[in-house]
C-alpha positions as protocol buffer text, in pm:
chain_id: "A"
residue {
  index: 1
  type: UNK
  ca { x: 2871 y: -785 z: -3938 }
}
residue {
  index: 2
  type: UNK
  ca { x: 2869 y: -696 z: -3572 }
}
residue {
  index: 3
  type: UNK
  ca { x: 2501 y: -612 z: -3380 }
}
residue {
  index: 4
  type: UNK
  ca { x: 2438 y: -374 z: -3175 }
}
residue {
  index: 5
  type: UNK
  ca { x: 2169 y: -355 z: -2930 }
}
residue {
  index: 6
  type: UNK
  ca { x: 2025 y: -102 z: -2726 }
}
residue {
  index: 7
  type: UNK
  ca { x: 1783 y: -215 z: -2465 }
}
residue {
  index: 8
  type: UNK
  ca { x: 1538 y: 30 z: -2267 }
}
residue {
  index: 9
  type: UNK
  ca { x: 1371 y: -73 z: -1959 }
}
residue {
  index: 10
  type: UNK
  ca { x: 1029 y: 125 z: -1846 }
}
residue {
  index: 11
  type: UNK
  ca { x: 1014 y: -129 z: -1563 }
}
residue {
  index: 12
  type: UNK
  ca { x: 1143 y: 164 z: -1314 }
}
residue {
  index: 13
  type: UNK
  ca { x: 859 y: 444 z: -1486 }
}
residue {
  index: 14
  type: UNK
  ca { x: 558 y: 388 z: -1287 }
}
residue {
  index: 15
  type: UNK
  ca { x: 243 y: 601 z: -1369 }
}
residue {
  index: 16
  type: UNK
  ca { x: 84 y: 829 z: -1107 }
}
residue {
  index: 17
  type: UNK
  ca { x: -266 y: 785 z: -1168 }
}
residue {
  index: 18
  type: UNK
  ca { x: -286 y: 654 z: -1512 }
}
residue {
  index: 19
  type: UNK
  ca { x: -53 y: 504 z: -1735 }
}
residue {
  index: 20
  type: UNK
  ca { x: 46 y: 653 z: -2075 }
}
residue {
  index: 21
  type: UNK
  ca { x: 102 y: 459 z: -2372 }
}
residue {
  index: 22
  type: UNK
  ca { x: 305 y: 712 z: -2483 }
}
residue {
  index: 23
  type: UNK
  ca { x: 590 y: 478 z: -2393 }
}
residue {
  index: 24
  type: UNK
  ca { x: 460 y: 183 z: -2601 }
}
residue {
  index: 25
  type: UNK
  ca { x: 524 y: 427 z: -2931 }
}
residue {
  index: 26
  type: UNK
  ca { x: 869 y: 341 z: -3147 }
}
residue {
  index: 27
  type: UNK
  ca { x: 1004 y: 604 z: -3367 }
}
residue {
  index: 28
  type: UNK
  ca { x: 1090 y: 344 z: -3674 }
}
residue {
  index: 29
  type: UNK
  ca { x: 1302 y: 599 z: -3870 }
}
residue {
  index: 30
  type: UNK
  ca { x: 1478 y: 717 z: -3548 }
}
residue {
  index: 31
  type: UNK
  ca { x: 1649 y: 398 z: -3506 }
}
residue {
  index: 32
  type: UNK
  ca { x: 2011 y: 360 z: -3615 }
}
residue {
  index: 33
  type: UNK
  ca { x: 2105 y: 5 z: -3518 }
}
residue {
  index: 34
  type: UNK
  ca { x: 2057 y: -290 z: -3702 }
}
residue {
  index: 35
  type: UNK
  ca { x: 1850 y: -470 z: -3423 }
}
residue {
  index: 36
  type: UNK
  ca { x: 1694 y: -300 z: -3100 }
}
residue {
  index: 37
  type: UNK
  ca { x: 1545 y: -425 z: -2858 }
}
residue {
  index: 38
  type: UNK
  ca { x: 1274 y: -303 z: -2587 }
}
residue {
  index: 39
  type: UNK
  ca { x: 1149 y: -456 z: -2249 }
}
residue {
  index: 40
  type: UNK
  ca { x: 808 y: -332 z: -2062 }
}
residue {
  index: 41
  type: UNK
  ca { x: 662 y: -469 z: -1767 }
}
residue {
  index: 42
  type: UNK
  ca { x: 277 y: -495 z: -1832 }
}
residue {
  index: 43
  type: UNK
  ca { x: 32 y: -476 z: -1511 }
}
residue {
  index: 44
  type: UNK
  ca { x: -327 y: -366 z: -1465 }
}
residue {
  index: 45
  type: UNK
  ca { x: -217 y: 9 z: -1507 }
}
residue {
  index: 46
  type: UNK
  ca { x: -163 y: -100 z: -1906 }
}
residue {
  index: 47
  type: UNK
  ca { x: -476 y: -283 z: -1936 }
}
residue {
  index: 48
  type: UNK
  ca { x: -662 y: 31 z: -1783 }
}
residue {
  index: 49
  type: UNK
  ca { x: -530 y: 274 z: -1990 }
}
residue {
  index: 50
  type: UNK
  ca { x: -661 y: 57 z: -2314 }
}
residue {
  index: 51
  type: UNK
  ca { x: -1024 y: 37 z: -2169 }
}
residue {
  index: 52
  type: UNK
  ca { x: -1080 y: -363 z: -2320 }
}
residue {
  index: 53
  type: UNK
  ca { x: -1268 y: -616 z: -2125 }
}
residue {
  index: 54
  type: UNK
  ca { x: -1086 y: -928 z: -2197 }
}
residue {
  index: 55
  type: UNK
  ca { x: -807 y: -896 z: -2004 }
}
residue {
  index: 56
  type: UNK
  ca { x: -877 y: -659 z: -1675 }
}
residue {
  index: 57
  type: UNK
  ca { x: -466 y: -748 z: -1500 }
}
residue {
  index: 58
  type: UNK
  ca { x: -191 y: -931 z: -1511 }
}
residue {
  index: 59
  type: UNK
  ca { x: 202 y: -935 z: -1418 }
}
residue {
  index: 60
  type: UNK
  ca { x: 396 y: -1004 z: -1777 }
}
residue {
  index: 61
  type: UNK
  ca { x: 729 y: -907 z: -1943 }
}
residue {
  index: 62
  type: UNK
  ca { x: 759 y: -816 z: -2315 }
}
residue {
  index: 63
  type: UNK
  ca { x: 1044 y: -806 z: -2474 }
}
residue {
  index: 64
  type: UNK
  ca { x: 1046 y: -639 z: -2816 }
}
residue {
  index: 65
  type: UNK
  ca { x: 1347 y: -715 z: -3117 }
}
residue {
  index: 66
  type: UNK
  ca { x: 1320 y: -512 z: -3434 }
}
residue {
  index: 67
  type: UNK
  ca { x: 1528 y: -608 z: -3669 }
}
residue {
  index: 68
  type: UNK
  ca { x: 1618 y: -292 z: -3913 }
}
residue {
  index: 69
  type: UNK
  ca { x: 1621 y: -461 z: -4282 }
}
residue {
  index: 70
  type: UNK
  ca { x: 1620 y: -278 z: -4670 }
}
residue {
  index: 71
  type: UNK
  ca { x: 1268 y: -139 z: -4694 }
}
residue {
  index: 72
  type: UNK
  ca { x: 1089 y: -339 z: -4386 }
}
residue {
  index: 73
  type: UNK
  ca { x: 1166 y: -355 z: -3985 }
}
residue {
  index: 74
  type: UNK
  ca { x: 1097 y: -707 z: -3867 }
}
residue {
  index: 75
  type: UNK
  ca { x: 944 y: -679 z: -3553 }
}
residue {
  index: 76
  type: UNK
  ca { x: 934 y: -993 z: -3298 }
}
residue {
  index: 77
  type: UNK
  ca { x: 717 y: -1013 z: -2997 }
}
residue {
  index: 78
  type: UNK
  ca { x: 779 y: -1240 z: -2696 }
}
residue {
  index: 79
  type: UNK
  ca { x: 555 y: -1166 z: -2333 }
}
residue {
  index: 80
  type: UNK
  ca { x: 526 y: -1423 z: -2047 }
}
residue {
  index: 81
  type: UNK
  ca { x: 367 y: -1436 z: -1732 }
}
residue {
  index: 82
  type: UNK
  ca { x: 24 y: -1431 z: -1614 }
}
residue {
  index: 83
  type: UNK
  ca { x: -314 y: -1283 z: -1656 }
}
residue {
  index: 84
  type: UNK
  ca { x: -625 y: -1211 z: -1436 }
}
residue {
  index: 85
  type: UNK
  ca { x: -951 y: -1333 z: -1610 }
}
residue {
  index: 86
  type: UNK
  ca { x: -1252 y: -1478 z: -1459 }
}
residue {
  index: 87
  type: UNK
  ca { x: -1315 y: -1895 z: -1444 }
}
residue {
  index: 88
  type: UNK
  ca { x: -1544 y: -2004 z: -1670 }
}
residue {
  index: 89
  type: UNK
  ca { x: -1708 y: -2204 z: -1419 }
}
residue {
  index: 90
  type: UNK
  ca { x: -1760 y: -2005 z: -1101 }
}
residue {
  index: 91
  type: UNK
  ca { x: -1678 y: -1633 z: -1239 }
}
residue {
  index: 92
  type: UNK
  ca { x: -1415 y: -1597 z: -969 }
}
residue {
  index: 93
  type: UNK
  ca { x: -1071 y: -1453 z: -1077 }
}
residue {
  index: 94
  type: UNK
  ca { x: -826 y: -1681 z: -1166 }
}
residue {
  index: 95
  type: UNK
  ca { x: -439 y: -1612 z: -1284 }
}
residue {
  index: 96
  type: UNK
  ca { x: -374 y: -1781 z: -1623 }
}
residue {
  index: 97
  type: UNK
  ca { x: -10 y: -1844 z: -1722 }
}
residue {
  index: 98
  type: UNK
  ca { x: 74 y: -1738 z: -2071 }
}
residue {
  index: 99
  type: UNK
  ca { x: 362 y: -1726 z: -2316 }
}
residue {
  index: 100
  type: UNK
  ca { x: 336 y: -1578 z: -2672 }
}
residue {
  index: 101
  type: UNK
  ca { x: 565 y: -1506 z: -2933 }
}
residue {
  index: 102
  type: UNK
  ca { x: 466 y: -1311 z: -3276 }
}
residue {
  index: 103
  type: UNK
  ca { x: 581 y: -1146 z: -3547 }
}
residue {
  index: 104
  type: UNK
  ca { x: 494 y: -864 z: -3692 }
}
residue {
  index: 105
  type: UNK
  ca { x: 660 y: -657 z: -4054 }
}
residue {
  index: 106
  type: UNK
  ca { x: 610 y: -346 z: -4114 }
}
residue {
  index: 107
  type: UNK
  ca { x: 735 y: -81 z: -4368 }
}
residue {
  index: 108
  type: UNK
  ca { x: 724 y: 274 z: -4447 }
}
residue {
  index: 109
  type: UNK
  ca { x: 432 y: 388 z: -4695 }
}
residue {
  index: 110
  type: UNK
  ca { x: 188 y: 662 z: -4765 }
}
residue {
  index: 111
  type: UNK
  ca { x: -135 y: 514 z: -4666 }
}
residue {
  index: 112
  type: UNK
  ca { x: -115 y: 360 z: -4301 }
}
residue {
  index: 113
  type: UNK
  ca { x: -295 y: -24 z: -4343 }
}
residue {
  index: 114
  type: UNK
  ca { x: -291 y: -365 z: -4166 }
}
residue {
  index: 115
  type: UNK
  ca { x: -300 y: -686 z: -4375 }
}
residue {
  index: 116
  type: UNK
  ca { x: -251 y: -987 z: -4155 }
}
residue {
  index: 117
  type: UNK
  ca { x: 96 y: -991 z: -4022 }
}
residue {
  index: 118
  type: UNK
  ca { x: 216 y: -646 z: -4224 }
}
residue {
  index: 119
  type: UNK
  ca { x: 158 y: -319 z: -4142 }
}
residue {
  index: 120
  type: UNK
  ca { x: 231 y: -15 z: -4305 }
}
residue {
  index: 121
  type: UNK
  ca { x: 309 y: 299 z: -4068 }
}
residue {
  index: 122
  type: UNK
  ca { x: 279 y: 649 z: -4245 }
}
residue {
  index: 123
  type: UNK
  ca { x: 595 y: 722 z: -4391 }
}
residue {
  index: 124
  type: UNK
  ca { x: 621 y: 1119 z: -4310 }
}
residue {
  index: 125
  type: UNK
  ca { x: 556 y: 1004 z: -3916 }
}
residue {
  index: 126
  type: UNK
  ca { x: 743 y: 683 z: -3873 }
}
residue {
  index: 127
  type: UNK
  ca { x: 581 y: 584 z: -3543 }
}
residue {
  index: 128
  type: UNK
  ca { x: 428 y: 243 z: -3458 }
}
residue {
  index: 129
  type: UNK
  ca { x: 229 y: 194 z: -3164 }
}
residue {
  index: 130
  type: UNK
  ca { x: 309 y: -94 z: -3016 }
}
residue {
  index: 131
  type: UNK
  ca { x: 40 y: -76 z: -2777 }
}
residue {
  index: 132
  type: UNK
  ca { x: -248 y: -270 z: -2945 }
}
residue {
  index: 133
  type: UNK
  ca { x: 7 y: -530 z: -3071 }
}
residue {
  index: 134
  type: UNK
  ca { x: 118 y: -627 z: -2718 }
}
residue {
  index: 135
  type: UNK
  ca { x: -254 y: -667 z: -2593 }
}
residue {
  index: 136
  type: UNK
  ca { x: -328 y: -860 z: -2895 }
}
residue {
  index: 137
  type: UNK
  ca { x: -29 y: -1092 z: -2833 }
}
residue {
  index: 138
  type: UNK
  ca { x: -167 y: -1133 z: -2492 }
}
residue {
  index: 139
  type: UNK
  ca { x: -542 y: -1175 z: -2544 }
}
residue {
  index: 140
  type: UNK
  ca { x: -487 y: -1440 z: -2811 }
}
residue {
  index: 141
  type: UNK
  ca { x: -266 y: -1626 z: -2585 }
}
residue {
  index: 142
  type: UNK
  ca { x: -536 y: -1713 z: -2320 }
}
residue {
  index: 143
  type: UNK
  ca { x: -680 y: -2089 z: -2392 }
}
residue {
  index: 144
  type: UNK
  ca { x: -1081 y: -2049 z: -2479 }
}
residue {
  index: 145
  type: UNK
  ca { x: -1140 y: -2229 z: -2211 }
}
residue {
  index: 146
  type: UNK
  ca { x: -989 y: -2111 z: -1849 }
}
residue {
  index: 147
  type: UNK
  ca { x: -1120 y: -2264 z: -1562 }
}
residue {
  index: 148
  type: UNK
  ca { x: -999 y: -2314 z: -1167 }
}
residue {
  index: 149
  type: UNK
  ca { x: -766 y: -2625 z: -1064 }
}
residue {
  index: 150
  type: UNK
  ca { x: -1009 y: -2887 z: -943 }
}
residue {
  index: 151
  type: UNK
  ca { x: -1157 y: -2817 z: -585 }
}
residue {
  index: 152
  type: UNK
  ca { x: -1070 y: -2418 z: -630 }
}
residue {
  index: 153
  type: UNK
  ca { x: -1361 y: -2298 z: -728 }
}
residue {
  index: 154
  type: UNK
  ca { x: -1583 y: -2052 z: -566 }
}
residue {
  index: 155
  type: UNK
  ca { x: -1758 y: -2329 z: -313 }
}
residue {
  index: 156
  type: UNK
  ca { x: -2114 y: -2118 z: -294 }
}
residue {
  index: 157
  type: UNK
  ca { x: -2081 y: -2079 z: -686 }
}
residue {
  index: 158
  type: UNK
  ca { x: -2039 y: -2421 z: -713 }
}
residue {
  index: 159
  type: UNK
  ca { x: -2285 y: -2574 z: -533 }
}
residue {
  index: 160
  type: UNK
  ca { x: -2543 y: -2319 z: -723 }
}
residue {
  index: 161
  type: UNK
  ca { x: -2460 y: -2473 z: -1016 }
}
residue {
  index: 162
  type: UNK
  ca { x: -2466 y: -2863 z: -869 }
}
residue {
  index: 163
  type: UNK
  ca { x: -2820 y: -2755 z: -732 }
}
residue {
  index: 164
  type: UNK
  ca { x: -2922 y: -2566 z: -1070 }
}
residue {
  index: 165
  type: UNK
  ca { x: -2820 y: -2866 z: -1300 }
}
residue {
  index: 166
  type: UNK
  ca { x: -2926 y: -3147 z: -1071 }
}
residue {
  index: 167
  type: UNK
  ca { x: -3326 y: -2959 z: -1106 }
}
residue {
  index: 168
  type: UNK
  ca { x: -3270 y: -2955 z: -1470 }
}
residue {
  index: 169
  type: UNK
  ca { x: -3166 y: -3319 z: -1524 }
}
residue {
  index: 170
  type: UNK
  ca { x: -3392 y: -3443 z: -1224 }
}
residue {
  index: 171
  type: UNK
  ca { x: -3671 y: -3718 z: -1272 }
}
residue {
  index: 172
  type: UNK
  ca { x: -3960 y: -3418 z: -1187 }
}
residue {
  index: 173
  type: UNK
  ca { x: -3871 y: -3367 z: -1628 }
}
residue {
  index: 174
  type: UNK
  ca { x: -3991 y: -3661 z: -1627 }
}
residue {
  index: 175
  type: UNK
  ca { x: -4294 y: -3695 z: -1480 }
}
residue {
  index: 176
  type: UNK
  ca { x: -4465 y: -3393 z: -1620 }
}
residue {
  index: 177
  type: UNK
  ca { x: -4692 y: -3481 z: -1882 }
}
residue {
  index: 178
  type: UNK
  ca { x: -4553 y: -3388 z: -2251 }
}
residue {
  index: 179
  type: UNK
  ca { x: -4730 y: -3164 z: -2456 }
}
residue {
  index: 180
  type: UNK
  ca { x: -4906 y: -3384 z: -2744 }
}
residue {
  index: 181
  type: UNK
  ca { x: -4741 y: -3150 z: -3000 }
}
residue {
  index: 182
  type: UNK
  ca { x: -4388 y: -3206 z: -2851 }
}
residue {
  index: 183
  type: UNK
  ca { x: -4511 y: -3616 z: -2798 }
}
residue {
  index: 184
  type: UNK
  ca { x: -4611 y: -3595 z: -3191 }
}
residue {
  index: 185
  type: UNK
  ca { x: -4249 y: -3511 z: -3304 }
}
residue {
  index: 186
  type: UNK
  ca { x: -4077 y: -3710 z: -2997 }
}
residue {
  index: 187
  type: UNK
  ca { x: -4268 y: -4030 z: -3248 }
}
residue {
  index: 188
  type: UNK
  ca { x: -4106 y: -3900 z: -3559 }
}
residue {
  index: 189
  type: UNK
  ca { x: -3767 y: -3871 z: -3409 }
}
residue {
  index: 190
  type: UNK
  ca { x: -3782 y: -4209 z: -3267 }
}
């Protein structure tokens, strides 16, 4: 059984003032190969267009494989690259590195519904929007925690929070009387 694959590159489209999504929709009953394939190059145009606050930019391919099967299309996500977010330690922006892969089935029904990884598309339209999916892929791909290389920090934010924590932890605590409620429980802890 020989494949065929038809590959579309929006890399070249660039958007005037705003980008459309429009591109990001897939006719599912307009396809006639087995397998297709897609390819979109993601930047801060994307991101804008979806409004979200997670992820502001970024510079990432996504390549897109659906897989035409009896009663289902198999779709499977793959984006790398990287990502604009703000360090969690000085707020600065940083670029994150990411590389996701998902899957995603969906079929053909009356009532549209997501359950996990299946989705059902309305069956009289046929037309996924992809959109979501690939910012989804993306946005769960960024570690919890994202902070600057050591020594690339913001230096002024730094030092803020050297000066900020070093008052906190500092032996003035200390040396300020405790109030006798506080003392009273301080006993029953100890």
């Amino acid at each position: 059984m020989a494949v065929c694959r038809k590959v579309r590159t929006f890399a070249a489209q660039k958007c005037v003032t705003m980008c459309s999504l429009e591109r990001y929709k897939i006719d599912l009953k307009g396809l006639t190969e087995e397998v297709t394939a897609f390819e979109w190059d993601v930047d801060k145009q994307f991101f804008d267009a979806l409004d979200q606050t997670e992820v502001n930019d970024g510079a990432l391919h996504v390549s897109l494989s659906i897989r035409k099967a009896s009663g289902f299309f198999e779709l499977l996500f793959h984006a790398v690259g990287t990502v604009s977010i703000p360090c969690d330690r000085c707020l600065d922006p940083m670029d994150q590195p990411i590389e996701a892969d998902n899957r995603l089935v969906v079929k053909l029904g009356s009532t549209p519904s997501e359950d996990d990884d299946t989705v059902t598309v309305d069956e009289d339209e046929g037309v996924i929007d992809t959109a979501w999916f690939i910012y989804e892929l993306i946005a769960l791909a960024i570690p919890i925690q994202h902070v600057h290389e050591t020594g690339k920090c913001n230096p002024a934010m730094t030092q803020a929070l050297e000066e900020l924590s070093a008052d906190r932890s500092g032996d003035a605590e200390s040396t300020k009387a405790i109030d006798p409620r506080w003392e009273a429980l301080l006993k029953l802890k100890n």
